[in-house]
C-alpha positions in Angstrom: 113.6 128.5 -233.4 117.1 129.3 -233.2 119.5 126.6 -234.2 123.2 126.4 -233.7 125.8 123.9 -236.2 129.1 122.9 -235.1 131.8 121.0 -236.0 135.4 120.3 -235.1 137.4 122.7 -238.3 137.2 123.9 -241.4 139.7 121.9 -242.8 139.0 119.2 -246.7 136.8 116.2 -245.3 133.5 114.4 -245.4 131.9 116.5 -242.0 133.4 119.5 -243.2 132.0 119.9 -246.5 129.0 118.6 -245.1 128.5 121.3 -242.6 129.6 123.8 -245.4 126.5 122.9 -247.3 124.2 122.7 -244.6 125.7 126.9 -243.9 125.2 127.6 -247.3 121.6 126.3 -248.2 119.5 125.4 -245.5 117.1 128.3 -244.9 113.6 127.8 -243.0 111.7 131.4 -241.7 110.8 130.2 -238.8 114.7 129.6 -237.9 117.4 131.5 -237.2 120.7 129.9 -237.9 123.9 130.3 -236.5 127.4 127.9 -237.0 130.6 127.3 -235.4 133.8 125.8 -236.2 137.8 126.3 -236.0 139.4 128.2 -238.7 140.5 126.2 -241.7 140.9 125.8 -245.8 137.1 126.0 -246.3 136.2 129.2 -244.0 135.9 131.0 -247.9 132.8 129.0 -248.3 131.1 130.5 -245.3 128.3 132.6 -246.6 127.1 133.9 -243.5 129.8 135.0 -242.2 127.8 137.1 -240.2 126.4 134.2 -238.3 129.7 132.1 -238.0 131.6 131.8 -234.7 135.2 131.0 -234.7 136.0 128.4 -232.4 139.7 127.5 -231.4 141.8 124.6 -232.5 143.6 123.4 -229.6 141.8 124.6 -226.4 138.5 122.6 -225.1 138.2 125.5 -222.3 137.6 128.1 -224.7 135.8 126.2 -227.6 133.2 125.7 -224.1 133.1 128.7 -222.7 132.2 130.4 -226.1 129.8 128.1 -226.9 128.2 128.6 -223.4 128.1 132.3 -224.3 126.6 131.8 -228.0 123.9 129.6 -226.6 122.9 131.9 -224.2 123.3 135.0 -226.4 121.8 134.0 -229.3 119.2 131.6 -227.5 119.7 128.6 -229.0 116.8 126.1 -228.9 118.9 123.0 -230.5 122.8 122.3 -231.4 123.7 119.9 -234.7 126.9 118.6 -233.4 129.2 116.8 -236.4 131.2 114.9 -234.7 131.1 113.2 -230.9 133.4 115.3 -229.7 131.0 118.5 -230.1 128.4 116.7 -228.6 130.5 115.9 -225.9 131.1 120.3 -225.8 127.6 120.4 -226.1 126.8 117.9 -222.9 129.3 120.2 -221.0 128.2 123.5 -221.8 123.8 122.0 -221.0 125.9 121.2 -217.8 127.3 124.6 -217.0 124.6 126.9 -218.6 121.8 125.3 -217.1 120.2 125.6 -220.6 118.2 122.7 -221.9 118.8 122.8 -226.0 118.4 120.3 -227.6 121.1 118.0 -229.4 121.6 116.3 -232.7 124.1 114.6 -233.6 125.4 113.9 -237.3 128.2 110.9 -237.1 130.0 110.8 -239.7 132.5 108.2 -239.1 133.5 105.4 -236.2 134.8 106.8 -232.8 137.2 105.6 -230.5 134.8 106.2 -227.7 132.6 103.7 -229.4 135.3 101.1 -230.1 136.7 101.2 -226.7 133.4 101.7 -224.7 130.1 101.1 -226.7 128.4 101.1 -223.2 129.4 104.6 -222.4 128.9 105.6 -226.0 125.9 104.5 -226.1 124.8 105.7 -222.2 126.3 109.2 -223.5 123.8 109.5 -226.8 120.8 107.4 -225.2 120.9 110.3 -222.4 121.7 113.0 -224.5 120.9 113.8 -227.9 117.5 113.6 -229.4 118.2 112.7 -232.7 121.2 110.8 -234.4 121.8 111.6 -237.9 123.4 108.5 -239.7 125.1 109.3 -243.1 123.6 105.4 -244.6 121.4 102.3 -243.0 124.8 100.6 -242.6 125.7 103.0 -239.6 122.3 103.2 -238.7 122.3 99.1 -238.1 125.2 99.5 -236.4 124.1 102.5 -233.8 121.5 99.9 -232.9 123.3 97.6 -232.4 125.7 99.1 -230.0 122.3 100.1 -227.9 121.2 103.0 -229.1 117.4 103.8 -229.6 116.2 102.8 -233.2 113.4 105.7 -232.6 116.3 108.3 -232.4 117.8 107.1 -235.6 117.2 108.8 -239.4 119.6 107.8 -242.4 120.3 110.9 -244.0 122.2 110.5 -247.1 124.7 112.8 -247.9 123.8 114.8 -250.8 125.7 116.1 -254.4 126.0 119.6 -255.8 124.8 118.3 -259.0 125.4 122.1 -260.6 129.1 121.4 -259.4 129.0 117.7 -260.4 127.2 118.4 -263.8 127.2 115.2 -265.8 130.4 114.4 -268.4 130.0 113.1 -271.7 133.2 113.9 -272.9 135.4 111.4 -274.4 137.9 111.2 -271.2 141.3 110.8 -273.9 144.2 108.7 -275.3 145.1 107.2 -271.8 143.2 105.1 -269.9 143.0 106.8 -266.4 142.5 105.4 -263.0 142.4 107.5 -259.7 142.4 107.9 -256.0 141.1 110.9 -254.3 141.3 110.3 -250.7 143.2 111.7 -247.7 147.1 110.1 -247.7 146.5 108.5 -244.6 146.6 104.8 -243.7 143.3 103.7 -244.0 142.6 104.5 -247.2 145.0 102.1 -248.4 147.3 103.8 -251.0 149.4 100.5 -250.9 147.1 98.6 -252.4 146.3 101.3 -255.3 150.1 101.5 -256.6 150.4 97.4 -256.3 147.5 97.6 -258.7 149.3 99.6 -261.0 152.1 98.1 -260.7 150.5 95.0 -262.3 149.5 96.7 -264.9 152.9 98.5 -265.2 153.4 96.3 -269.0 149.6 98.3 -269.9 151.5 101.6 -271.3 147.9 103.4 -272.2 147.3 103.1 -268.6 148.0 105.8 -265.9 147.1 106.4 -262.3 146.5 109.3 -260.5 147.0 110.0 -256.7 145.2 113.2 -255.8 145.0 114.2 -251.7 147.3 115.2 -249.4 148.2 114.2 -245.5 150.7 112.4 -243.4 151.6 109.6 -245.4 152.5 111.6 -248.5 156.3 111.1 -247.8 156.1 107.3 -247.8 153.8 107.1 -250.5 156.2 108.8 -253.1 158.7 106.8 -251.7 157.1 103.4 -252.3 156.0 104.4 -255.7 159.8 105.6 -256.4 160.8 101.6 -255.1 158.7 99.8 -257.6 160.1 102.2 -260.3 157.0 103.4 -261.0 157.2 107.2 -261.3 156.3 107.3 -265.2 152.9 105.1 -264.3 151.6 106.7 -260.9 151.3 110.3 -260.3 151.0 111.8 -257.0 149.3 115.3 -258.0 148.6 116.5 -254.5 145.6 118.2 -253.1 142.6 119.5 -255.6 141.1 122.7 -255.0 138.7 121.5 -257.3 137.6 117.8 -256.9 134.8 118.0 -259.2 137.9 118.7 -262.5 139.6 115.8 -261.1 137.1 113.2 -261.0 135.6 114.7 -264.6 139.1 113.7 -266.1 139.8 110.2 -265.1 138.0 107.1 -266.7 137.6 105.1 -263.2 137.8 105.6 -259.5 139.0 103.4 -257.1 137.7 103.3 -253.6 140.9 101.1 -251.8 140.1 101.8 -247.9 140.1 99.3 -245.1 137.3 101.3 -243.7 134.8 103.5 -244.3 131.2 104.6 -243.3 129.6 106.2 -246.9 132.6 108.0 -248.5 131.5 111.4 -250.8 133.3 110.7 -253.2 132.0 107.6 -254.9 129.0 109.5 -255.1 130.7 112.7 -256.8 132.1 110.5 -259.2 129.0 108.7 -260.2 127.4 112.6 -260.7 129.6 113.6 -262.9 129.9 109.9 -265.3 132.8 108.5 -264.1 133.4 104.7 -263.2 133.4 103.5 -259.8 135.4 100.3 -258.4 135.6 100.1 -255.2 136.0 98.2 -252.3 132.7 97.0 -250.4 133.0 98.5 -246.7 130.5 100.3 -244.5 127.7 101.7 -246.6 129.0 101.8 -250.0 126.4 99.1 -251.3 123.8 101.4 -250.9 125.2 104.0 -253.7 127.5 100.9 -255.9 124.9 98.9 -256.7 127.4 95.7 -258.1 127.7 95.6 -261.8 124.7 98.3 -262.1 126.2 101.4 -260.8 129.9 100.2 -260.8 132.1 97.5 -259.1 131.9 96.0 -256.1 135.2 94.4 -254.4 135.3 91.8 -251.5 138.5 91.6 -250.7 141.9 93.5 -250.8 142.5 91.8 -254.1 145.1 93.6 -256.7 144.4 91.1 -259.1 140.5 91.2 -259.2 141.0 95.0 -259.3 143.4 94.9 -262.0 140.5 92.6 -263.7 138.1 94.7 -263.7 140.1 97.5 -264.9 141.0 96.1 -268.4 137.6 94.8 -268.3 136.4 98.5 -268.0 138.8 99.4 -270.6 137.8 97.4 -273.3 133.9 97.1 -272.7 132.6 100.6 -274.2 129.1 99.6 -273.2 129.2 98.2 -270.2 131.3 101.6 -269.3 129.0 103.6 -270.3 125.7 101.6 -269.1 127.1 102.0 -265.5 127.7 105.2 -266.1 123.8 106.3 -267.1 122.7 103.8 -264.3 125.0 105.7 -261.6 123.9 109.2 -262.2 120.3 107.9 -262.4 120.3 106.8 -258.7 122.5 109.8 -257.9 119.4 112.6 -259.2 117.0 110.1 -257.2 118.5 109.7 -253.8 121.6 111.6 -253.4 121.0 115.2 -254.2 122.0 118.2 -252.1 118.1 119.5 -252.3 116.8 116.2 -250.7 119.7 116.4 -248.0 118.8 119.9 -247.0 115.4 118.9 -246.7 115.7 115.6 -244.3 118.3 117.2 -242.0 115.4 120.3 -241.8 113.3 117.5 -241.6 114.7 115.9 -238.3 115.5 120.0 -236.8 111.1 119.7 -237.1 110.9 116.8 -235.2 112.4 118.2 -232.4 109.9 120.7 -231.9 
């Protein structure tokens, strides 16, 4: 069988890293592998760079016409799209080629199509794809809901390098510190983590860390300069290494007005570090409340800010959610097991 895996670019993100891990460890001998993608930050983890097609950035045309090409080159037998909008390449270039490969489709996160038009999004993968990866049984409930087949469906959890994310049982330090690590863009909220701090601006021992970059870096910096609070809140820009980052802070908060299963709550429960977060998409099924860290409601500062301190000064409640959390990450969230399902599902198709 010979398999094609595509997604939109190379650049820091959820689908990204996840189609990095799949190029780098999935290996079956009865398939041939190939991947595509447009150049970005993360083409240095490519291993088979052999088997890696560069797609283009800003032109559908070409990103098709190569595709039709690699598919009839190389054969192809099934495409893993990672996102709808290479699924939608691949339902063009079936079109065009006249070749009848197969198509699953990973989604990692809500589409406009689906917001606007679930009967055309669901027409589209109904007709379409053979199998829809979903990232947790949150998204999967709401696939079938919007009308697609339960029978195409397979929750797939996203899995953690736990090599990488090796366990922590180093005291953290003198300060207490809280962090974000999350793309500066507006759903994830960064408002709500600096008016956390800034209740807690009269708690000296503790600081908060901003780590990420993106389009809302400029006002962010700016609204943390406002509240004079540019000794408390540091805005360290993007990591090259998330897994340091996350090792050296006591808690992570998860502040987003939407998500489907975010990374890196899991990352952070690897490696034995707190998670609070706020209780959206598919989190539940990793932040089990009060057993692998905090669950929030609401947009609430102040029942943040209570949990914090209550983090702070509870040594063994810390570290029983700690244990608890990279428990349940070895048992259902490790790379191995990922690799395996998504082979898994390739099977099924054949």
């Amino acid at each position: 069988m010979n398999i094609l895996v595509i997604t939109d670019k190379l650049d820091f993100g959820g689908a990204e890293m996840y189609f990095c891990k799949l190029e780098n460890l999935m290996h079956d001998s009865n398939i041939t592998f190939h991947f595509a993608a447009g150049h970005g930050q993360l083409y240095e983890r490519i291993k088979n760079k052999h088997r890696f097609h560069e797609l283009s950035r800003t032109s559908h045309t070409q990103n098709i016409k190569k595709l039709v090409k690699i598919v009839s080159d190389e054969k192809i037998d099934l495409v893993h799209a990672n996102s709808l909008r290479m699924v939608l390449y691949c339902i063009c270039v079936r079109k065009i080629s006249g070749i009848k490969f197969k198509i699953i489709y990973t989604k990692h996160n809500v589409t406009i199509l689906e917001n606007r038009s679930r009967r055309v999004f669901a027409y589209l993968i109904n007709r379409y794809v053979e199998r829809v990866i979903t990232v947790s049984d949150f998204e999967k409930n709401n696939l079938i809901k919007a009308g697609i087949k339960a029978n195409k469906i397979k929750t797939v959890y996203n899995g953690v390098d736990l090599n990488q994310f090796g366990f922590n049982q180093e005291e953290k330090g003198d300060f207490f510190k809280v962090g974000i690590l999350a793309r500066l863009s507006e759903e994830k909220n960064h408002e709500l983590f600096i008016r956390i701090a800034d209740q807690l601006r009269d708690k000296p021992q503790i600081i908060f860390y901003i780590a990420g970059d993106g389009p809302r870096k400029q006002k962010i910096k700016t609204m943390i300069e406002t509240c004079n609070l540019s000794h408390k809140v540091k805005l360290i820009g993007s990591v090259n290494r998330p897994e340091e980052f996350i090792k050296n802070i006591d808690i992570l908060l998860l502040t987003s007005y939407r998500e489907v299963f975010p990374m890196v709550i899991l990352e952070a429960m690897a490696v034995g570090t707190n998670v609070i977060s706020i209780d959206r998409g598919g989190i539940r099924e990793a932040i089990i409340d009060k057993e692998t860290g905090f669950l929030i409601s609401s947009h609430s500062a102040e029942e943040f800010c209570r949990i914090i301190l209550e983090m702070e000064s509870d040594e063994s409640l810390k570290y029983k959610l700690i244990e608890n959390a990279r428990r349940k990450v070895e048992d259902e969230f490790s790379l191995d097991r990922m690799v395996e399902n998504t082979l898994g599902e390739y099977r099924k198709c054949y």
